[in-house]
Steps between C-alpha positions, in 0.01 A plus 500: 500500500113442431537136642663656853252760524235257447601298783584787736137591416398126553705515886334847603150359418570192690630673769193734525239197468652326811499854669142521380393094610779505835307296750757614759705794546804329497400423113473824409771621677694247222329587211489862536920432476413322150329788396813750567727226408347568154502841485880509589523274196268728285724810607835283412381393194353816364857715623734190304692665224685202282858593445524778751798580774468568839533919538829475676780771372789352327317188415668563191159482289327790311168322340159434766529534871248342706278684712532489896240702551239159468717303718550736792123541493492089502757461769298742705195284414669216646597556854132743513368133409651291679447739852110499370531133535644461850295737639153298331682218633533647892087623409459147461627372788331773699182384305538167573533542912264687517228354292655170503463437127615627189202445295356781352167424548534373849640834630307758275160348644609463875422769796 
């Protein structure tokens, strides 16, 4: 468990650097999805119970149920991500016709 929350902690940072060092938006549009990616793993790791059953009546178990409180919440996560993403995406494109570049210093510095 220590080695997979190691590297979930090794994705986020490298998906907050490149949001930190992006050149263009399209960049950090990309690495800001790294950065969730790995806290939907940190959420999935930390809410895995070994030798659980799913909570479903008549599953014929009486030990551990899993949770499904954490994965509703990560499901939710999901689709709020990925409509986060194609609307940065559509701000891109609107960037990018009207400015005519996607670099972020080109556009911050322009009139």
């Amino acid at each position: 468990m220590k080695l997979s929350l190691l590297l979930i902690f090794l994705l986020f940072c490298i998906g907050f650097y490149g949001l930190c060092v992006g050149k263009t938006v399209i960049k950090s549009i990309f690495n800001l999805i790294i950065a969730q990616t790995a806290l939907l793993l940190l959420f999935f790791q930390l809410a895995y119970a070994p030798n659980a059953s799913p909570p479903i009546l008549g599953h014929g178990t009486t030990g551990l149920w899993v949770d499904p409180y954490p994965q509703a919440l990560m499901i939710t996560d999901i689709v709020i991500g990925a409509s986060i993403t194609s609307l940065a995406l559509m701000f891109s494109i609107k960037i990018y016709h009207h400015y005519g570049t996607l670099t972020w210093k080109k556009f911050m510095h322009k009139d």
